[in-house]
Steps between C-alpha positions, in 0.01 A plus 500: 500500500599849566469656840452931487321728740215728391339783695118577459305742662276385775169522310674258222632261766151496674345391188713248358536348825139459496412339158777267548379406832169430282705311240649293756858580402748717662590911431775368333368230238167748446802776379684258271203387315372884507829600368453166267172672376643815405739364285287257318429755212870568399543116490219470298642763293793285444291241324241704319338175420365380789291806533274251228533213716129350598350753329316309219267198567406234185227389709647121405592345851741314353655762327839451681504150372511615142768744561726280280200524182446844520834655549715286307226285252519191625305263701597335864647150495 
């Protein structure tokens, strides 16, 4: 982990002091996964892909069991 300094202006401060406070997490783990957050779209970016991932229901709840026969046409063992 890298250590750096950031300045905010007081309102900011106030206010992310606060919701973490009522996350139950420190300023400075509420700031990583806020910073986490905002660069969630470029990584999905990276993998346009996933951007499809649970998007689509078969309405079979074993569907993930017959992965295997649907994708590649044969059955399970």
């Amino acid at each position: 982990m890298v250590r750096t300094q950031i300045s905010l202006d007081e309102r900011a401060y106030e206010e992310a002091k606060a919701e973490a406070a009522l996350q139950g997490i420190s300023l400075a783990e509420f700031l990583r996964r806020a910073v986490a957050a905002a660069l969630a779209p470029r990584r999905r970016a990276d993998r346009p892909w996933m951007r499809h991932a649970g998007t689509l229901a078969s309405g079979d709840p074993d569907a993930s069991t017959t992965v295997d026969e649907v994708v590649y046409g044969r059955g399970r063992p």
